[in-house]
C-alpha positions as CSV (number, residue, x, y, z in Angstrom):
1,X,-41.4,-125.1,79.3
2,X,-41.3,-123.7,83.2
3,X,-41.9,-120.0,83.3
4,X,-38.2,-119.4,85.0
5,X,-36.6,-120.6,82.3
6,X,-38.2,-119.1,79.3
7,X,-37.3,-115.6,81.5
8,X,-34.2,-116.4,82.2
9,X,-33.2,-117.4,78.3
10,X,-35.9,-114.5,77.2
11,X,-34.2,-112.0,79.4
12,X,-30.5,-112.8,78.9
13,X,-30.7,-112.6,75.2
14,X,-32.3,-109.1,75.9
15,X,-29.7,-107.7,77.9
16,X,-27.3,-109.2,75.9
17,X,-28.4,-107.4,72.4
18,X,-29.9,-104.3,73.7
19,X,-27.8,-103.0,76.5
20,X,-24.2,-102.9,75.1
21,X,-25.0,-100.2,71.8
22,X,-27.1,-98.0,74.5
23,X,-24.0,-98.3,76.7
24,X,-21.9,-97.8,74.3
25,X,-23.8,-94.3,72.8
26,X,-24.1,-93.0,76.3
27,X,-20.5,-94.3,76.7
28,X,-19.4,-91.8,73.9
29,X,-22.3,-89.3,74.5
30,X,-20.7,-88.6,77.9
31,X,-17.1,-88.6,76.4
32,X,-17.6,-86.0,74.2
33,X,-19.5,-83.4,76.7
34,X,-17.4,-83.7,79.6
35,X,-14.0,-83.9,77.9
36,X,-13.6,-80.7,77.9
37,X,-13.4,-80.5,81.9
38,X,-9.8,-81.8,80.8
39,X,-9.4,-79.9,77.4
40,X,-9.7,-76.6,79.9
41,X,-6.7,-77.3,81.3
42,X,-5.3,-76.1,78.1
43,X,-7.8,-74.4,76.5
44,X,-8.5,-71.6,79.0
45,X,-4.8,-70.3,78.8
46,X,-4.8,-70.5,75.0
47,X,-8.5,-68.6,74.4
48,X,-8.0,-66.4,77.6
49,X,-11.1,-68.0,79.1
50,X,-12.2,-66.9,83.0
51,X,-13.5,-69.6,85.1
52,X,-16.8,-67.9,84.6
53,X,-16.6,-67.8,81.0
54,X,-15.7,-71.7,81.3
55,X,-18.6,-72.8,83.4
56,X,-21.2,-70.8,80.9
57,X,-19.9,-72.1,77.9
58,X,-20.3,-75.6,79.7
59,X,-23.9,-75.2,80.9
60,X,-25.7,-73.6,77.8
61,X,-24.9,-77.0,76.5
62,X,-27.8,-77.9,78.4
63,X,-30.1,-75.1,77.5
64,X,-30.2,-76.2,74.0
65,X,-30.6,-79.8,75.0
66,X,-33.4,-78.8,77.4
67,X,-35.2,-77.5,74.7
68,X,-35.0,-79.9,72.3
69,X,-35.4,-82.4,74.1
70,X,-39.1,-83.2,74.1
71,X,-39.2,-82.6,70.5
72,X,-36.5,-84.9,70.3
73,X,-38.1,-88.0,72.2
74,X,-41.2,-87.8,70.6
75,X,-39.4,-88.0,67.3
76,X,-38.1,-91.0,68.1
77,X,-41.6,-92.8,68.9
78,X,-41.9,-91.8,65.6
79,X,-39.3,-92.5,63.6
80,X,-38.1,-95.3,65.7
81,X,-35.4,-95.8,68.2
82,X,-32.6,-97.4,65.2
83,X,-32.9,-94.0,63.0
84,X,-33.2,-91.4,65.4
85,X,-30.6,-92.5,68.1
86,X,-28.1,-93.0,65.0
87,X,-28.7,-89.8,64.0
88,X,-27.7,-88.3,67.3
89,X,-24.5,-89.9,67.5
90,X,-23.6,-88.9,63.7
91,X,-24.8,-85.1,64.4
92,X,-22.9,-84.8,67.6
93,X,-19.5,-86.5,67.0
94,X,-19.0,-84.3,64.0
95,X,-20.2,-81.0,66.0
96,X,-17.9,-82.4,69.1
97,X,-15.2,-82.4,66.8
98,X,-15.7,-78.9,65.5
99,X,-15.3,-77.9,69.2
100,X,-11.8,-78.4,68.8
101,X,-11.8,-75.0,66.2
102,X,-12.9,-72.4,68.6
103,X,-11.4,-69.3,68.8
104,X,-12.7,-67.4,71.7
105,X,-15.9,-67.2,74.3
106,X,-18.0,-66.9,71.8
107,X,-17.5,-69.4,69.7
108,X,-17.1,-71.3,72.1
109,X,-20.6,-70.9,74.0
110,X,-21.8,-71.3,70.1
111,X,-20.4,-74.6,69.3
112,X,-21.3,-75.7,73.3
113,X,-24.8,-74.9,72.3
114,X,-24.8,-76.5,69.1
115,X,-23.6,-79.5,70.7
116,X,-26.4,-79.8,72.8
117,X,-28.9,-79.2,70.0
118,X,-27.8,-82.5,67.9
119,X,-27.5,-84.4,71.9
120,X,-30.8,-83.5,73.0
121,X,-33.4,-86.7,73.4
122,X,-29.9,-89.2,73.7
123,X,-30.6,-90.2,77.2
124,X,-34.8,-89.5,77.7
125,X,-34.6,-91.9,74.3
126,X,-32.9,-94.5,75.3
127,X,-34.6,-94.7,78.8
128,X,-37.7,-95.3,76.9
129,X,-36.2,-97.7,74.6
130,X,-35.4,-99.8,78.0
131,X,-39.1,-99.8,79.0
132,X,-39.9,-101.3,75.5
133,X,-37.4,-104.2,76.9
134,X,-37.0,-104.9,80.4
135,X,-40.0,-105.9,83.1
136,X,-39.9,-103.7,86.2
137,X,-38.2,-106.1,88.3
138,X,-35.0,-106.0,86.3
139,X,-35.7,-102.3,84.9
140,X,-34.0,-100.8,87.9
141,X,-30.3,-102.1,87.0
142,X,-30.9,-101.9,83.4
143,X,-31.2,-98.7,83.7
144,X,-28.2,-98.7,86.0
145,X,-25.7,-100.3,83.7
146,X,-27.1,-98.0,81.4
147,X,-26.4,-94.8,83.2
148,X,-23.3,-96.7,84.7
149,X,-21.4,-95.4,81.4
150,X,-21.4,-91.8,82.5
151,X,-18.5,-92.1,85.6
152,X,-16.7,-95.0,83.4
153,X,-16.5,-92.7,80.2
154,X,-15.3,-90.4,83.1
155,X,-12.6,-92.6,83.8
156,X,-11.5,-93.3,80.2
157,X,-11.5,-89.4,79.7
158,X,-9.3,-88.7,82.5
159,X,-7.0,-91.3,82.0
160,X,-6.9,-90.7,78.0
161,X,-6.7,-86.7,78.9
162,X,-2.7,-87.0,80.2
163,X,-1.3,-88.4,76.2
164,X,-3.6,-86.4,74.6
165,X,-3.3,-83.3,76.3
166,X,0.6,-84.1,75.8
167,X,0.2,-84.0,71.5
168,X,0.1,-80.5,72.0
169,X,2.0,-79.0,69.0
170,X,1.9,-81.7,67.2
171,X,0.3,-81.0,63.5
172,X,0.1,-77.3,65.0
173,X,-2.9,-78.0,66.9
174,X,-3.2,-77.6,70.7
175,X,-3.5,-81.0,72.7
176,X,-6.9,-79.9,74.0
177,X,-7.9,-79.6,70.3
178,X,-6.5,-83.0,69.6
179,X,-8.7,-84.2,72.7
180,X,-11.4,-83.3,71.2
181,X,-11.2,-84.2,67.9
182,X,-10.0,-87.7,68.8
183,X,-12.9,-88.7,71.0
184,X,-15.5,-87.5,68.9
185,X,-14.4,-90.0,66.1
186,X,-16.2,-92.9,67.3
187,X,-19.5,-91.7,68.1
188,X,-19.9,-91.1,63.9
189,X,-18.6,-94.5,63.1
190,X,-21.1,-96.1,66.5
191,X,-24.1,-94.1,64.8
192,X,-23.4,-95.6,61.6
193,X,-23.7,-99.1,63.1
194,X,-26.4,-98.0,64.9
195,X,-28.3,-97.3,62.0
196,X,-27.7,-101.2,61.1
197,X,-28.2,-103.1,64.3
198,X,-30.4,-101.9,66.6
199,X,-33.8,-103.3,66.9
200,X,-37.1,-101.0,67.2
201,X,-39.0,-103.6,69.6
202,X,-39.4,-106.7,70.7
203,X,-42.1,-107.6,67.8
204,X,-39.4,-106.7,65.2
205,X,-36.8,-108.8,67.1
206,X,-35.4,-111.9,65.0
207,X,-32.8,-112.7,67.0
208,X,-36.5,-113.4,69.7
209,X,-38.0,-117.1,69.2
210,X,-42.1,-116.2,68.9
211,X,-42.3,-117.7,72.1
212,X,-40.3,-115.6,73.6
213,X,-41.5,-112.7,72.1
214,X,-44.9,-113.5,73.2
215,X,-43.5,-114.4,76.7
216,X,-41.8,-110.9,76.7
217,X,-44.9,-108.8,75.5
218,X,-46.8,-110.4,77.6
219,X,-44.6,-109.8,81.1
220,X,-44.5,-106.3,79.8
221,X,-48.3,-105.6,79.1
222,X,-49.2,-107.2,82.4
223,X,-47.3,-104.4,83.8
224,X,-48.8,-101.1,82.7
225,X,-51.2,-99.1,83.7
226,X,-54.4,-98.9,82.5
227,X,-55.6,-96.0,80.7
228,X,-59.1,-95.2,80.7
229,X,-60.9,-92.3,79.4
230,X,-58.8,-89.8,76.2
231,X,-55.4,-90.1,75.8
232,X,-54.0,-87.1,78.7
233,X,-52.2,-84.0,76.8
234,X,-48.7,-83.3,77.6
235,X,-49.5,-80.4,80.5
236,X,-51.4,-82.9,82.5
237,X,-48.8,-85.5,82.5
238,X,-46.1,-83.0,83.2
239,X,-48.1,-81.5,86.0
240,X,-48.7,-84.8,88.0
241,X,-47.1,-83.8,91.4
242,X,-44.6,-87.0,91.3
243,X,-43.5,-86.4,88.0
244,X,-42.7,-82.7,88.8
245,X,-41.0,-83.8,92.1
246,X,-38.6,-86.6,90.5
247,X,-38.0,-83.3,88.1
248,X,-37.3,-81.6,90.6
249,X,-34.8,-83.7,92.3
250,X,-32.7,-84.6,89.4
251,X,-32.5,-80.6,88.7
252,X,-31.0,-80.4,91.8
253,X,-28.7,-83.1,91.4
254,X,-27.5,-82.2,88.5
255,X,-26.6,-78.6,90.5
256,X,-23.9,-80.8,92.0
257,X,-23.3,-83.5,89.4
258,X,-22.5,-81.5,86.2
259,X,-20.6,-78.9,88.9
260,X,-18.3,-81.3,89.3
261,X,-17.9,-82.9,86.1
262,X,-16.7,-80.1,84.6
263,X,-14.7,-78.2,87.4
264,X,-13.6,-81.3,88.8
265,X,-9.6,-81.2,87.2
266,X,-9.2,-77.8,87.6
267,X,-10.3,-78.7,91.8
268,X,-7.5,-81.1,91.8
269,X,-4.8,-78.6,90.3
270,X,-5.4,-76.8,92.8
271,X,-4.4,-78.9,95.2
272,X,-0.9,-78.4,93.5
273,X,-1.6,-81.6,91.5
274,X,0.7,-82.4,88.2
275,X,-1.8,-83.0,85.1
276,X,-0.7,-86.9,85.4
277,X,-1.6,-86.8,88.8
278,X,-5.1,-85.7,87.9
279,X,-6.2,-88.4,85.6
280,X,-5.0,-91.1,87.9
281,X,-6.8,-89.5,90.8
282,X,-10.0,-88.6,89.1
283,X,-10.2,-91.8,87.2
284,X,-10.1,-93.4,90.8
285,X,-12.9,-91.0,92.4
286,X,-14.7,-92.2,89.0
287,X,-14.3,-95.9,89.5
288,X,-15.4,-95.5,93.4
289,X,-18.8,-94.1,91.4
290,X,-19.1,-97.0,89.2
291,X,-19.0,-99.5,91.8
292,X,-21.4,-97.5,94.4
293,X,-23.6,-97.1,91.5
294,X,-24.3,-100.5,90.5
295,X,-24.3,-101.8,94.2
296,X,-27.0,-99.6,95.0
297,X,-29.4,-100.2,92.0
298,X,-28.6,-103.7,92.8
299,X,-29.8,-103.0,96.0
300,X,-33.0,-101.3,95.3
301,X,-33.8,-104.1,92.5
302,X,-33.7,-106.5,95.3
303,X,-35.7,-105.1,97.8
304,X,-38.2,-103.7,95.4
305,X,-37.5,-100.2,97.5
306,X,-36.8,-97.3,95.3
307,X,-37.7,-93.7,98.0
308,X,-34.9,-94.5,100.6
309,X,-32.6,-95.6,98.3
310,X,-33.3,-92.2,96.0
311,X,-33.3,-89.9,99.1
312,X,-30.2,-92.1,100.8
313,X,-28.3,-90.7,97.4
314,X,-28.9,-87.9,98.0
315,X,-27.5,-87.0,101.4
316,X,-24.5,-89.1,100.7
317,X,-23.8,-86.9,97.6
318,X,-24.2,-83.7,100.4
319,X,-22.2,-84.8,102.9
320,X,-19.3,-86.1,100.7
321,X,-19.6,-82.0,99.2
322,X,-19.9,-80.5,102.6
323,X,-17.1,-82.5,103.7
324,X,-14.8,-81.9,100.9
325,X,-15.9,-78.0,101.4
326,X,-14.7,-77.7,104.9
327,X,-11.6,-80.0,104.2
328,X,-10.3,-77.1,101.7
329,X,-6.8,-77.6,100.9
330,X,-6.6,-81.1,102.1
331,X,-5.9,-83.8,99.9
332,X,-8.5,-85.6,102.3
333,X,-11.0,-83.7,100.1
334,X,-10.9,-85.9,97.2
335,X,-11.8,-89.0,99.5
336,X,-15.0,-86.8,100.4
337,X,-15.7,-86.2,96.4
338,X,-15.5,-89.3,95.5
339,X,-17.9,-90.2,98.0
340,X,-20.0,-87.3,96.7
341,X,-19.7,-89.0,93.6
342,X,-21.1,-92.2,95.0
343,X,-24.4,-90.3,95.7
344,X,-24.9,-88.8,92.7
345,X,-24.0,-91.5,89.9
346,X,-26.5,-93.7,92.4
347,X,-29.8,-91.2,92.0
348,X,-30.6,-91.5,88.3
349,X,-31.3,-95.5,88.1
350,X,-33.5,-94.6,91.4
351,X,-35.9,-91.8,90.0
352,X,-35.7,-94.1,86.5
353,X,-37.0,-96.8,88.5
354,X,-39.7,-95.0,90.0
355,X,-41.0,-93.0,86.6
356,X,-42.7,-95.9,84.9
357,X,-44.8,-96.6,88.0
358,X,-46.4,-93.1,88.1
359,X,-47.0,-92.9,84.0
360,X,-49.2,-94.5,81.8
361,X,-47.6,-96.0,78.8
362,X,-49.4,-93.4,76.7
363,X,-47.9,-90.7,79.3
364,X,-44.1,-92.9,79.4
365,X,-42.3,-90.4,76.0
366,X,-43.3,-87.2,77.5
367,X,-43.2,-88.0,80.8
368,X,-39.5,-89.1,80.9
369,X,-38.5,-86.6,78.7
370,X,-39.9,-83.7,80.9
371,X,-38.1,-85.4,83.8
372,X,-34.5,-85.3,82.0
373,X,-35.5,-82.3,80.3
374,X,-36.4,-79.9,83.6
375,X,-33.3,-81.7,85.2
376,X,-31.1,-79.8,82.6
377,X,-31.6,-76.7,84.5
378,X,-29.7,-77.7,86.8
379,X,-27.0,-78.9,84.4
380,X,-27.2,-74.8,83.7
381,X,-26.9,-73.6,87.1
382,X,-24.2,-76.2,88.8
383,X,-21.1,-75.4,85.9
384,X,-22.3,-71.7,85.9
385,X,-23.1,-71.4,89.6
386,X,-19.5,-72.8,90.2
387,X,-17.7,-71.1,87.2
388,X,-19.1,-67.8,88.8
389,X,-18.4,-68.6,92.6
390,X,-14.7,-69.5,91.8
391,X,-14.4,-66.3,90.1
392,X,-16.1,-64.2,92.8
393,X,-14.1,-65.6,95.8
394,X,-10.6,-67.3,94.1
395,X,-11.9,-70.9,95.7
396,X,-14.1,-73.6,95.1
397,X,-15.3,-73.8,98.4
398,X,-18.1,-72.0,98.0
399,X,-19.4,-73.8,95.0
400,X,-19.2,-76.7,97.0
401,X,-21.5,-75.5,99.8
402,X,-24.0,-74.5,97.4
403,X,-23.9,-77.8,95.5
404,X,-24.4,-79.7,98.9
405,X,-27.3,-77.4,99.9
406,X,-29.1,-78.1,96.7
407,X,-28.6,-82.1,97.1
408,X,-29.4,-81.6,101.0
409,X,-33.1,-79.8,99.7
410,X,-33.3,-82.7,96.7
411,X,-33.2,-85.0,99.8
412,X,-35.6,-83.8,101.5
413,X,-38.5,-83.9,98.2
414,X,-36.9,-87.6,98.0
415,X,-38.7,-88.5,100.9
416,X,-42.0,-87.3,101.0
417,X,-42.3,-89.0,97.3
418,X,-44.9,-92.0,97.5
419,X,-43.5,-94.8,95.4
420,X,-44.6,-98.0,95.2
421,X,-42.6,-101.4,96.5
422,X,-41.6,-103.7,93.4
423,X,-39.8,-106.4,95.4
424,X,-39.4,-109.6,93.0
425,X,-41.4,-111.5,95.9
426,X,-44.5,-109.4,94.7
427,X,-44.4,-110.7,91.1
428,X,-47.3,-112.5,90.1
429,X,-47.4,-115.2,87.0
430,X,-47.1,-113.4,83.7
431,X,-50.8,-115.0,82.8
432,X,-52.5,-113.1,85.6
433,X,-52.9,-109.2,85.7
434,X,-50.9,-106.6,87.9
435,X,-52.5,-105.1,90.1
436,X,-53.2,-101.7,88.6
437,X,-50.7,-99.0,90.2
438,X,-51.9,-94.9,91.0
């Protein structure tokens, strides 16, 4: 049988059984941490929470997830991707919900925390479930559609937010605690399925014919690199300059990304914007994200170029802050945020791309999970930094600057990073060894 046709048959049964439940979880994962960017349109009046109080409650999420994450990934080498990504989704739908009983701050920041404890190793996980999967020619927009679920569950969440928000009374329950209670549901019932359908590997795979199995192994051995000498400990994989620089520039992105997600309603009230108005708007800027997203990891698959494309990301996500920034008041600014979001939906697939060429399979759990992990900081510092800045000077315009700075600096690391071309033009038959990558 020709080679293109036992990858084409090999590769669309692939996509087809392991990309929709990972979309799906990080679908649902998203869902359930950003909802409450809309549940705070409620929920600050009713708890008497500041802006400040808001944004730190939304980014110590991240502190727990950062350090659990690790941990968490190397659990799941261990126990397997079926069990251990099930039960994430059971552990955080049921703590999601519980969200929806806070009283105050505290409890608040507690249950935020808590949240993402049971999250932590979600998205690190399933990136390294992909690389168990997909070649590195097609890796790229695997990881895309993958990621591609964040600005969609965006979408759902603000269009959702208006009849939700609007149960509010109902049962005696706020709407923003009917939000949240709602959209946590289905991630317990999607872990539960989990737990039933999702296959470990490609060796375990009985949907897989052997020969395409052994077709699949095969494509995927003759990518990795070589390790010779002791297996490296986790400092010396962490410390390898790339891998601290794609760290590095997904920190900084996230200054920006997670800014936005969760200030992102309460940006377009001000504009004098009714809470209807809002979710059609922002599930607009969302849906300009989606379709920049997959065009440029489509893009980057194609030409085999990943450094342009990362750092191109980057100053698009800048300009479209800077711009929105100076626009102030102007409804003009959501044009220049939903370009902003364009930028920084379009990063992740890029640094994703790049990871597996700079780490040894031995090296790939850690490795990826440092990257996400050290990123969170940033998911810290952007809600925070913007929570605070909006309190200091009554605007967001601030926040905005400083978000576009950081993505201006995350630019610049972008494009002193040495990463290798894997344009499908390069690919050499699956019988014959890759050449061996630094």
């Amino acid at each position: 049988m020709p080679q293109s046709e036992i990858e084409q048959r090999t590769l669309r049964k692939v996509s087809w059984r392991v990309l929709p439940l990972v979309l799906a979880a990080y679908f649902l994962a998203n869902l359930d941490r950003s909802n409450i960017s809309y549940a705070a349109l409620q929920m600050n009046h009713d708890l008497h929470l500041t802006a400040e109080q808001f944004g730190l409650g939304a980014g110590l999420f991240s502190l727990t997830y950062l350090l659990l994450e690790i941990p968490s990934n190397l659990a799941l080498e261990r126990f397997g991707a079926r069990l251990w990504i099930a039960r994430i989704m059971i552990s955080w739908g049921i703590l999601s919900a519980a969200t929806a009983f806070v009283v105050g701050a505290n409890s608040f920041v507690v249950l935020r925390m808590l949240l993402g404890a049971a999250e932590a190793g979600l998205v690190p996980g399933v990136l390294l479930y992909i690389t168990y999967w997909f070649p590195d020619v097609l890796r790229g927009r695997a990881i895309a559609i993958f990621l591609v679920a964040a600005p969609v569950s965006n979408i759902v969440s603000a269009l959702l937010s208006v009849p939700l928000l609007g149960m509010n009374g109902f049962a005696g329950l706020g709407g923003w605690q009917w939000l949240l209670i709602i959209e946590a549901l289905p991630a317990v019932i999607l872990g539960l399925v989990t737990a039933f359908v999702m296959t470990n590997k490609p060796s375990e795979a009985k949907w897989l014919s052997e020969d395409e199995k052994s077709w699949l192994q095969r494509r995927l051995d003759s990518e990795k690199i070589t390790q010779t000498g002791p297996k490296p400990r986790m400092w010396q994989t962490i410390c390898k300059p790339r891998v601290m620089a794609l760290a590095l520039i997904y920190a900084l992105r996230n200054v920006g990304a997670f800014g936005i997600t969760f200030f992102l309603p309460q940006i377009v009230r001000d504009l004098g914007l009714s809470t209807t108005e809002i979710g059609a708007v922002n599930s607009v800027s969302y849906l300009v994200a989606v379709i920049g997203m997959v065009l440029w990891a489509r893009s980057s698959d194609r030409t085999g170029e990943r450094r342009w494309h990362l750092t191109a990301s980057m100053i698009v996500a800048a300009a479209g802050l800077a711009c929105a920034a100076w626009l102030g008041g102007s409804q003009w600014s959501l044009v220049a945020l939903a370009i902003a979001s364009i930028g920084y939906y379009a990063c992740p697939p890029c640094i994703f791309a790049i990871s597996p060429s700079v780490l040894a399979p031995v090296e790939a759990a850690a490795g990826i999970a440092f990257i996400n992990c050290f990123a969170q900081i940033g998911s810290i510092v952007g809600p925070y930094g913007a929570g605070w800045l909006r309190s200091e000077t009554g605007s967001f315009q601030g926040a905005m600057y400083f978000m576009a700075g950081c993505s201006v600096l995350a630019a610049v690391i972008a494009a002193l990073i040495k990463a290798p071309n894997t344009a499908p033009s390069s690919r050499q038959a699956i019988h014959q060894p890759s050449a061996a990558r630094s």
